[in-house]
N, CA, C and O atoms as CSV, one atom per row, in Angstrom:
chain,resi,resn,atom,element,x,y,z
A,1,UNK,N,N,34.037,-10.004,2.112
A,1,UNK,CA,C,33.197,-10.170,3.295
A,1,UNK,C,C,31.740,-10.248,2.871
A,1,UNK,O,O,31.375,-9.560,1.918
A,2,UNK,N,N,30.662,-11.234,3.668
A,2,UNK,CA,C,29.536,-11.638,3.189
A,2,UNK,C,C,28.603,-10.625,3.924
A,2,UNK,O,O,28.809,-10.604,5.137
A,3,UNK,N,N,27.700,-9.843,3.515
A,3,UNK,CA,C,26.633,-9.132,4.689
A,3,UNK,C,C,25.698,-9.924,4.313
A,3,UNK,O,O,25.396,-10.497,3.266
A,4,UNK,N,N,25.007,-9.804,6.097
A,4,UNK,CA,C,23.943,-10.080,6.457
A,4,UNK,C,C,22.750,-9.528,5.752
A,4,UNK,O,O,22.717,-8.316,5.967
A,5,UNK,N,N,21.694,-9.935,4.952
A,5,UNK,CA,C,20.613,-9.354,4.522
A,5,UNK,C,C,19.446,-9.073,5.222
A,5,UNK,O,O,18.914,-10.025,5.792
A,6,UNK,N,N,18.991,-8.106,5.295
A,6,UNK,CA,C,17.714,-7.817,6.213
A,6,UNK,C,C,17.002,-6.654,5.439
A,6,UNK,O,O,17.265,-5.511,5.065
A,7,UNK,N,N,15.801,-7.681,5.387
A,7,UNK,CA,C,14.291,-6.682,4.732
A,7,UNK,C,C,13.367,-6.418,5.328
A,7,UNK,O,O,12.555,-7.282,5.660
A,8,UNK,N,N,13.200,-4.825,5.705
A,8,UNK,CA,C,12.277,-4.278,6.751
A,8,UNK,C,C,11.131,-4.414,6.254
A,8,UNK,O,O,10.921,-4.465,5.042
A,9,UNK,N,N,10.011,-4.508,7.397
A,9,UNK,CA,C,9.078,-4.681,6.433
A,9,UNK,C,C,8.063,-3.882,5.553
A,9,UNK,O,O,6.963,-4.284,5.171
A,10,UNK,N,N,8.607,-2.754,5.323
A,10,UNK,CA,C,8.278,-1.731,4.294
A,10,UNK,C,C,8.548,-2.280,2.833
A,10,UNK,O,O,7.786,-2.306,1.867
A,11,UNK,N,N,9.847,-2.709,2.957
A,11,UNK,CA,C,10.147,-3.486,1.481
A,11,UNK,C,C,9.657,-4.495,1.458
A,11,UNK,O,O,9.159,-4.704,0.352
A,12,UNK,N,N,9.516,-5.345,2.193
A,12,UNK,CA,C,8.752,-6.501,1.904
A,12,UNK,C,C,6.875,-6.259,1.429
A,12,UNK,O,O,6.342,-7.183,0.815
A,13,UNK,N,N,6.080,-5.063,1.757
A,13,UNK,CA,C,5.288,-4.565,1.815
A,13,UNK,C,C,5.417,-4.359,0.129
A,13,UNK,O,O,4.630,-5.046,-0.522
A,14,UNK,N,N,6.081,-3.720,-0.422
A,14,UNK,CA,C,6.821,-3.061,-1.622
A,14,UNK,C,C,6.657,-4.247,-2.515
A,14,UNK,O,O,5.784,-4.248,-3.383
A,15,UNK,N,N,7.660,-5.500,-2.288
A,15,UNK,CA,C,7.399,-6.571,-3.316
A,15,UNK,C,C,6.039,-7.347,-3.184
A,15,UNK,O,O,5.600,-7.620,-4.301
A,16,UNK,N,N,5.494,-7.645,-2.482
A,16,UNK,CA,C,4.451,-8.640,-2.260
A,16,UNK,C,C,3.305,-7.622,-2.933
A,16,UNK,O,O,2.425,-8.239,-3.534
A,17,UNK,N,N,3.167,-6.146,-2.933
A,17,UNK,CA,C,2.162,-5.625,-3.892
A,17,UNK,C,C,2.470,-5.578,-5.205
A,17,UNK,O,O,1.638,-5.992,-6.012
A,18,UNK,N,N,3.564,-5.127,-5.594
A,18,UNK,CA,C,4.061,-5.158,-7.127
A,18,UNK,C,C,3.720,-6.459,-7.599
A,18,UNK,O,O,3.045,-6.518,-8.627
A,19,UNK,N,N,4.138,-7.736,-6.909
A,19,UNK,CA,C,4.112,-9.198,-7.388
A,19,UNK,C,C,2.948,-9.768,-7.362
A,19,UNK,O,O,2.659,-10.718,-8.089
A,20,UNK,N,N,1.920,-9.074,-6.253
A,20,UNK,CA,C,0.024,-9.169,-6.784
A,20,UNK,C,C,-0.121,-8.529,-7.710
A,20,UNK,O,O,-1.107,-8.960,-8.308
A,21,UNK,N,N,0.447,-7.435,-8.374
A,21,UNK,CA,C,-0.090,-6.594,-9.311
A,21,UNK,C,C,0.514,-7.385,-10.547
A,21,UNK,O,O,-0.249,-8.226,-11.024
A,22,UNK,N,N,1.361,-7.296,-10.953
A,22,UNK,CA,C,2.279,-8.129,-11.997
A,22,UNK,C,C,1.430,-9.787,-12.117
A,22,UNK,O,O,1.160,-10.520,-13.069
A,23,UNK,N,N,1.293,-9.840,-11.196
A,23,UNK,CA,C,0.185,-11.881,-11.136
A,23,UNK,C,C,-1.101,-11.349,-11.821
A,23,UNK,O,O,-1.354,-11.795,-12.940
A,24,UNK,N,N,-1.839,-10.550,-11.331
A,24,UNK,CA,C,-3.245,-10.085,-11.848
A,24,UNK,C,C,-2.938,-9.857,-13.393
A,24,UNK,O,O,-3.543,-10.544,-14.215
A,25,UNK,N,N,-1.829,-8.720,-13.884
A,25,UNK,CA,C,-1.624,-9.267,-15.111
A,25,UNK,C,C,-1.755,-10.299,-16.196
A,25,UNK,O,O,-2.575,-10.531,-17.084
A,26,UNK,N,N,-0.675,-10.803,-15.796
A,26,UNK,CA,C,-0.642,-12.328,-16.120
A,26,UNK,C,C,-0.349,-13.497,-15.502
A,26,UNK,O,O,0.500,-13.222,-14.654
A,27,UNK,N,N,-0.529,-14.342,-15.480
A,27,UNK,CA,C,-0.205,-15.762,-14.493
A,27,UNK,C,C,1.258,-15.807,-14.620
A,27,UNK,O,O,1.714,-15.987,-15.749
A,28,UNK,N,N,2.060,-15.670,-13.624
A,28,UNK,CA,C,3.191,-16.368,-13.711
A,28,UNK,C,C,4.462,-15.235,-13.616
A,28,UNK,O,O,5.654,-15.525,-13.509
A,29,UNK,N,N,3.811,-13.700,-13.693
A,29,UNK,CA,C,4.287,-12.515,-13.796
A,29,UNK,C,C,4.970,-12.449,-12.181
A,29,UNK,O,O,6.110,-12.100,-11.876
A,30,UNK,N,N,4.236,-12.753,-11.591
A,30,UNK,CA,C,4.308,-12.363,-10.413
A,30,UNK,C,C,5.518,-13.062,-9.808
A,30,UNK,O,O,6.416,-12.501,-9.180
A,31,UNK,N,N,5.426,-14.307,-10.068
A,31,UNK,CA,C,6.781,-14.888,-9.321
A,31,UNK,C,C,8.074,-14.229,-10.412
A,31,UNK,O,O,9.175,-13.998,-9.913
A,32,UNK,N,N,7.889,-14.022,-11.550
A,32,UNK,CA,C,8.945,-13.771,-12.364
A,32,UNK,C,C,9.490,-12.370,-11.699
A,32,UNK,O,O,10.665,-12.002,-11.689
A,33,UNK,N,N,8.719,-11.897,-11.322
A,33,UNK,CA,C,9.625,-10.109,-10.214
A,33,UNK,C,C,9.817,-10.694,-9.269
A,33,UNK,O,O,10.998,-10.425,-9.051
A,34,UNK,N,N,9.378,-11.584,-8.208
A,34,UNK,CA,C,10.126,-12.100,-7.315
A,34,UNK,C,C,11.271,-12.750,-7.556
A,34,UNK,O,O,12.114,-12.579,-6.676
A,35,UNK,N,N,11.584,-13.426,-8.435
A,35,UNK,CA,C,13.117,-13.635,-9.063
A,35,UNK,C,C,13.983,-12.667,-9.149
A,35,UNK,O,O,15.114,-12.630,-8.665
A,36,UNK,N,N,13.358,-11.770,-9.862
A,36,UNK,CA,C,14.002,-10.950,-10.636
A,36,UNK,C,C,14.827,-10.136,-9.279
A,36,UNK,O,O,16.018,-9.827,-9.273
A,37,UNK,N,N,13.931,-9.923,-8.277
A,37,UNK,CA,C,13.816,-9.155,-7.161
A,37,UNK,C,C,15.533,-9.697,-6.167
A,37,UNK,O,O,16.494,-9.115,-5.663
A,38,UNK,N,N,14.955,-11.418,-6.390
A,38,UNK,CA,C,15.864,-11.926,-5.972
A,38,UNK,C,C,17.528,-11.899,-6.330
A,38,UNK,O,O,18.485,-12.109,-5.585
A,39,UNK,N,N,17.491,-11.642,-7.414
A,39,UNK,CA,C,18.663,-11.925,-8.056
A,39,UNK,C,C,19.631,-10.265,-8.193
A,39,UNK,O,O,20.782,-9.972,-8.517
A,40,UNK,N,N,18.513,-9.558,-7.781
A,40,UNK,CA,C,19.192,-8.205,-7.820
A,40,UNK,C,C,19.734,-8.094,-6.481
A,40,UNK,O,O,20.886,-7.674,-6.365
A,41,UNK,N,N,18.869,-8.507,-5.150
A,41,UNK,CA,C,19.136,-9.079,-3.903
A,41,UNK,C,C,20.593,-9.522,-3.510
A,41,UNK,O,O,21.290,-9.030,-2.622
A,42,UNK,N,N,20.875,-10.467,-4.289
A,42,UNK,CA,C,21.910,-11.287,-4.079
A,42,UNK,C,C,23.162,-10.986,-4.403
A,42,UNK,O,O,24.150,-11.409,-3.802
A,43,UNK,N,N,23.179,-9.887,-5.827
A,43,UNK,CA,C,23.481,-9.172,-6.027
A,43,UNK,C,C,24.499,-8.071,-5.655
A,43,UNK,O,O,25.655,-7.830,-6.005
A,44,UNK,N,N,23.396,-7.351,-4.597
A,44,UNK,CA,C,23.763,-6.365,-3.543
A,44,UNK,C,C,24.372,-7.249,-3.095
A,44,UNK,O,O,25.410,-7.474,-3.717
A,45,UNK,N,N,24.140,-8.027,-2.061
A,45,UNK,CA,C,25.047,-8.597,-0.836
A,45,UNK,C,C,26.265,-9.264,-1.085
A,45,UNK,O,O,26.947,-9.566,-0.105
A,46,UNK,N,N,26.764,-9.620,-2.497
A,46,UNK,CA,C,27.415,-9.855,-3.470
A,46,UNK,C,C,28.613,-9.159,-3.311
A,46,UNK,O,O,29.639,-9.486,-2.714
A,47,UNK,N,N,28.330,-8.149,-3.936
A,47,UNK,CA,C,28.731,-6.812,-4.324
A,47,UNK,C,C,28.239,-5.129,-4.090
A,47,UNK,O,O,28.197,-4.321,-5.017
A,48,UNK,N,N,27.870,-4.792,-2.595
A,48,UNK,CA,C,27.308,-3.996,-1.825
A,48,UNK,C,C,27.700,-2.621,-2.484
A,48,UNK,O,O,26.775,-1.900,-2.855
A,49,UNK,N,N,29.373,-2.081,-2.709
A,49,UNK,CA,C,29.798,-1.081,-2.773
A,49,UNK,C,C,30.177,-0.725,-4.349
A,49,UNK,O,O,30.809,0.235,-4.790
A,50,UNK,N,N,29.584,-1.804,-5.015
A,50,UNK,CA,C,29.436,-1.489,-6.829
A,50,UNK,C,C,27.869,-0.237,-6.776
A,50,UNK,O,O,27.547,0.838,-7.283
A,51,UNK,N,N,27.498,-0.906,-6.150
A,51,UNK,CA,C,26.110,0.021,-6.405
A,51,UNK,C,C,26.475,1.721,-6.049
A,51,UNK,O,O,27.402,2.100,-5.333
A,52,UNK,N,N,25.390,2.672,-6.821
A,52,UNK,CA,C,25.492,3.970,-6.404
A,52,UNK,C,C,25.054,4.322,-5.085
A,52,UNK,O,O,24.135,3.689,-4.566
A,53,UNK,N,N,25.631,5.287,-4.482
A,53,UNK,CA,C,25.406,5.750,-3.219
A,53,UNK,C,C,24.831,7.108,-3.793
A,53,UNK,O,O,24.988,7.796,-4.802
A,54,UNK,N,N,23.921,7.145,-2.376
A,54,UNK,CA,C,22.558,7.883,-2.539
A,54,UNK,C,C,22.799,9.200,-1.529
A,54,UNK,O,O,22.292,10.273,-1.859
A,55,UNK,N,N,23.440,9.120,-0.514
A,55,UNK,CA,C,23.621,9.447,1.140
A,55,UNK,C,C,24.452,8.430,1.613
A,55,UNK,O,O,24.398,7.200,1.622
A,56,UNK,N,N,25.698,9.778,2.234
A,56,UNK,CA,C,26.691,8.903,3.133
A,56,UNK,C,C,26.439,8.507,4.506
A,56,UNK,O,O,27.190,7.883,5.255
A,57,UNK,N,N,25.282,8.955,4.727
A,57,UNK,CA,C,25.188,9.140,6.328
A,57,UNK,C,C,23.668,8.995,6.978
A,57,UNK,O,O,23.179,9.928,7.615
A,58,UNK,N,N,23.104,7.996,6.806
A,58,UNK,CA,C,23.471,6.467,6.418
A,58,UNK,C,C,24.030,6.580,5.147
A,58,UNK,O,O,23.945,7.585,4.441
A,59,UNK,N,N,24.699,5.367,4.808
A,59,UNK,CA,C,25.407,4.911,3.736
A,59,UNK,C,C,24.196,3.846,3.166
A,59,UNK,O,O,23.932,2.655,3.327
A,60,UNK,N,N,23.611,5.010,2.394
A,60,UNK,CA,C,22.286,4.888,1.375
A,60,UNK,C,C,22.540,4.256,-0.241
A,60,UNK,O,O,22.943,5.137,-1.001
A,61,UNK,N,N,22.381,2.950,-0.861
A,61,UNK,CA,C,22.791,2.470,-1.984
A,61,UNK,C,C,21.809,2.490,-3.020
A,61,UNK,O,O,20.738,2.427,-2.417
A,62,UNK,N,N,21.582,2.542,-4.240
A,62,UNK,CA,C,20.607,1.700,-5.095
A,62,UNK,C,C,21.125,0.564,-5.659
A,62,UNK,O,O,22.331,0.392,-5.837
A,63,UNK,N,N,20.150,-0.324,-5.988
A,63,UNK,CA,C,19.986,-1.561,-6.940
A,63,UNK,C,C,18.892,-1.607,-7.700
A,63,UNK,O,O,17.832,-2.052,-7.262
A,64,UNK,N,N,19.061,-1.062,-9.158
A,64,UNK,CA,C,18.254,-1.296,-10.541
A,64,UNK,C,C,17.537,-3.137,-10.704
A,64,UNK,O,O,18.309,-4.096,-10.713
A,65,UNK,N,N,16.210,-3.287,-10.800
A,65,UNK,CA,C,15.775,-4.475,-11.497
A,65,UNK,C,C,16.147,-4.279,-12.736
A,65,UNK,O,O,16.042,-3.176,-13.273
A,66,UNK,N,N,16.652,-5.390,-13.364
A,66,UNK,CA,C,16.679,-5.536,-15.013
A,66,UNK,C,C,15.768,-5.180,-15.879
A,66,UNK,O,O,15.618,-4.097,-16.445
A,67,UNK,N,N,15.109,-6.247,-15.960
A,67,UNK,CA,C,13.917,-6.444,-16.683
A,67,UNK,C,C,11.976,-5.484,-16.306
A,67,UNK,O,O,10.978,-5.257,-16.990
A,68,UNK,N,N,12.418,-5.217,-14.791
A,68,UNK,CA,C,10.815,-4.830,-14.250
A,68,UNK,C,C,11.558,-3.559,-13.593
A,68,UNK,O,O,12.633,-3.640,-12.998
A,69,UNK,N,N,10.631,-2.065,-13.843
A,69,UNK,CA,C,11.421,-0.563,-13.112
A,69,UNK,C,C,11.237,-0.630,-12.187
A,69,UNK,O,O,10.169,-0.251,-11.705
A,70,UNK,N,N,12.212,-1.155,-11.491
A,70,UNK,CA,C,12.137,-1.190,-9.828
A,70,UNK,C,C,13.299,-0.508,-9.238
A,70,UNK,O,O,14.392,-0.658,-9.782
A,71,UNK,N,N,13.198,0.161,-8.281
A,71,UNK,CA,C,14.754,0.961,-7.568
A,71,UNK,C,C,14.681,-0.123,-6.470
A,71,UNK,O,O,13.584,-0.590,-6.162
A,72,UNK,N,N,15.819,-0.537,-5.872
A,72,UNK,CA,C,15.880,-1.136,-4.421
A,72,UNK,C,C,16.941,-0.564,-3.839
A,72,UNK,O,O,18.155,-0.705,-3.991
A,73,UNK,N,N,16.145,0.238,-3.010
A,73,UNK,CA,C,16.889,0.955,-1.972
A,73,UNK,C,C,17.436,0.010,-0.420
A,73,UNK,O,O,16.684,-0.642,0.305
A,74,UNK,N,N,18.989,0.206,-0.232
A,74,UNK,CA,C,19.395,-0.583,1.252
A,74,UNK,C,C,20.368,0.349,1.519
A,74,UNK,O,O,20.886,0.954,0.580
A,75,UNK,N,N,20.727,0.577,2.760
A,75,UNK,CA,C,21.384,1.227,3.866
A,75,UNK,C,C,22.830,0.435,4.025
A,75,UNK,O,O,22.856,-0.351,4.972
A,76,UNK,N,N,23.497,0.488,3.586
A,76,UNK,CA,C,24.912,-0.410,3.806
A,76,UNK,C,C,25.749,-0.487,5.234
A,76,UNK,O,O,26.602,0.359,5.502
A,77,UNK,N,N,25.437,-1.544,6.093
A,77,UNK,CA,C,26.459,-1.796,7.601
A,77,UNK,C,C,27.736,-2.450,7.160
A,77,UNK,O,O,28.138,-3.016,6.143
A,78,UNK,N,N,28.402,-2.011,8.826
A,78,UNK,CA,C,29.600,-3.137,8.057
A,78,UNK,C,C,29.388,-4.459,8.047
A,78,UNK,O,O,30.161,-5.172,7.408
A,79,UNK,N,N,27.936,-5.205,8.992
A,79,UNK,CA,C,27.911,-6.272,8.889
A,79,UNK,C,C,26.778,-6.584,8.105
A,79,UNK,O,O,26.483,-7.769,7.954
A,80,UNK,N,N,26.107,-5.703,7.589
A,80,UNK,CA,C,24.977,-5.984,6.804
A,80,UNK,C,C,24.159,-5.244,5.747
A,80,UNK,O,O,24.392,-4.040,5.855
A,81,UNK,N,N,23.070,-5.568,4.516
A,81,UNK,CA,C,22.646,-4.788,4.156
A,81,UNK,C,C,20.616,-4.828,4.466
A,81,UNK,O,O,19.736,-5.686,4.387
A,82,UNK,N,N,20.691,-3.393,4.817
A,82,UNK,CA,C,19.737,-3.441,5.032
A,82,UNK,C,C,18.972,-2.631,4.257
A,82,UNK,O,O,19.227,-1.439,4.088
A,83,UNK,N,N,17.567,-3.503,3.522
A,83,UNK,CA,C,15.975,-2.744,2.474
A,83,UNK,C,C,15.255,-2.348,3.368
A,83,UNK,O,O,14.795,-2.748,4.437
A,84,UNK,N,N,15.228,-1.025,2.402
A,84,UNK,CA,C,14.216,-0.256,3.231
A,84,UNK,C,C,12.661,-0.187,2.358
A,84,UNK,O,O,11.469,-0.195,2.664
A,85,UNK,N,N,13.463,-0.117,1.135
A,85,UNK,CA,C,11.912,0.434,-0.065
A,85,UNK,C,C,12.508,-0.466,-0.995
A,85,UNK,O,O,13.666,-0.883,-0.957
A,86,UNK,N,N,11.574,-0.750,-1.885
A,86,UNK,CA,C,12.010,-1.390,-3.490
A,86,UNK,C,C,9.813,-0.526,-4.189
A,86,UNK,O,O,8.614,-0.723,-3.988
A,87,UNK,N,N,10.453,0.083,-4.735
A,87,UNK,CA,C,10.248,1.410,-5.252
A,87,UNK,C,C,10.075,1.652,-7.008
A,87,UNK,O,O,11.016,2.046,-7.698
A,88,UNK,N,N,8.620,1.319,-7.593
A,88,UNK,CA,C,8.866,1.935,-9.161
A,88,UNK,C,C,9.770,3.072,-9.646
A,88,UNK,O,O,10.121,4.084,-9.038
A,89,UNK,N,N,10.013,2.734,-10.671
A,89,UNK,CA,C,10.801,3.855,-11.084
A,89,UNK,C,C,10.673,5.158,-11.278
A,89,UNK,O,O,11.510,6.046,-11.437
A,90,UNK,N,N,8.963,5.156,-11.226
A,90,UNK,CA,C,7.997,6.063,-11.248
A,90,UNK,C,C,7.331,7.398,-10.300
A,90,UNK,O,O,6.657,8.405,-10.519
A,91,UNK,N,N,8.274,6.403,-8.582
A,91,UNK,CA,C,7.730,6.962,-7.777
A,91,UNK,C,C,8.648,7.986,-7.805
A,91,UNK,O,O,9.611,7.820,-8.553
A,92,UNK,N,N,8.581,9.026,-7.158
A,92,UNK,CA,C,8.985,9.878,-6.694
A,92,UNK,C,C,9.849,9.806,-5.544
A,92,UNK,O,O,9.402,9.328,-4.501
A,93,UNK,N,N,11.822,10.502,-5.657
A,93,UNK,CA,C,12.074,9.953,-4.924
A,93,UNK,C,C,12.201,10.587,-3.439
A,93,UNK,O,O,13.082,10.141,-2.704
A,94,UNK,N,N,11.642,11.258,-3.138
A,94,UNK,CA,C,10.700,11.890,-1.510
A,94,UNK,C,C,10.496,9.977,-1.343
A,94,UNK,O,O,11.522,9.486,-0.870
A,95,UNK,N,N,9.852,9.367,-1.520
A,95,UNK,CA,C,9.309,7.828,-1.050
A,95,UNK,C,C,10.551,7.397,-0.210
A,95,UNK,O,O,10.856,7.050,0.931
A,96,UNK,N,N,10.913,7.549,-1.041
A,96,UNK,CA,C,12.518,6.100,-0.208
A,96,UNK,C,C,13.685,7.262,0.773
A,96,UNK,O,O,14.414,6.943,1.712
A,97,UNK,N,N,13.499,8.698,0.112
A,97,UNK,CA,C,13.977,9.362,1.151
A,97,UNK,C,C,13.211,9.537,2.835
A,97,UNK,O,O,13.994,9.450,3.781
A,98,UNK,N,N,12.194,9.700,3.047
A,98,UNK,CA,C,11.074,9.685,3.987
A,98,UNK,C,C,11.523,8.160,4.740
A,98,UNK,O,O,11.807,7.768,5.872
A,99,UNK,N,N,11.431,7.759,3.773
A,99,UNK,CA,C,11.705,5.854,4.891
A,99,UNK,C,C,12.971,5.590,5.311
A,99,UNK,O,O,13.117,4.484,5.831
A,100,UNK,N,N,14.195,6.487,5.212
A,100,UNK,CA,C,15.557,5.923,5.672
A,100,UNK,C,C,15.493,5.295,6.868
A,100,UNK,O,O,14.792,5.873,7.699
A,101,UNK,N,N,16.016,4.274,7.215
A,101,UNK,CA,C,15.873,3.866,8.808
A,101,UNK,C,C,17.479,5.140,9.214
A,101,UNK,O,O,18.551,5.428,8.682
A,102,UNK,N,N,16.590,5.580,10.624
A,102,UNK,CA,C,17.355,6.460,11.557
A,102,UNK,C,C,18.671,5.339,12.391
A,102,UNK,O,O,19.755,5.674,12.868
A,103,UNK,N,N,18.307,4.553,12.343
A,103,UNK,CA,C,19.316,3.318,13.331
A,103,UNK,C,C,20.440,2.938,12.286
A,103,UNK,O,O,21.314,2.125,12.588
């Protein structure tokens, strides 16, 4: 079964700063985590229930970036997955706990 993907816009908030920060770096950095971002994305919705569960209640998942320390946190429906945070590896994880969507 295929889920629906949906990115709140906290996570979307999440990539579009990492991917200014990573561009300021270097030219070209920036779209390369948006790939990267992507492909972990696709991933999930792929294969939703390979990933570790975080919290059953919501049914709380992670997804590791490869190459760039990123956590991507989504909430697993039966018809969909839903991002809440995509999260350094760095942060602390109070961040992505604090943002669970209640719905």
């Amino acid at each position: 079964m295929s889920h629906r993907l949906v990115i709140r816009a906290e996570a979307e908030t999440d990539i579009t700063d990492a991917a200014i920060w990573y561009q300021n770096q270097r030219r070209g950095l920036g779209e390369e985590f948006i790939a990267e971002v992507d492909a972990a994305l696709k991933n999930a919705v792929a294969n939703p229930r390979q990933h570790p569960r975080l919290r059953r209640k919501p049914d709380v998942r992670r997804i590791l970036t490869k190459r760039f320390p990123y956590r991507i946190f989504f909430v697993l429906r039966e018809d969909s997955i839903v991002v809440f945070r995509v999260l350094h590896g760095a942060r602390h994880d109070r961040e992505w706990k604090k943002a669970v969507p209640a719905d």
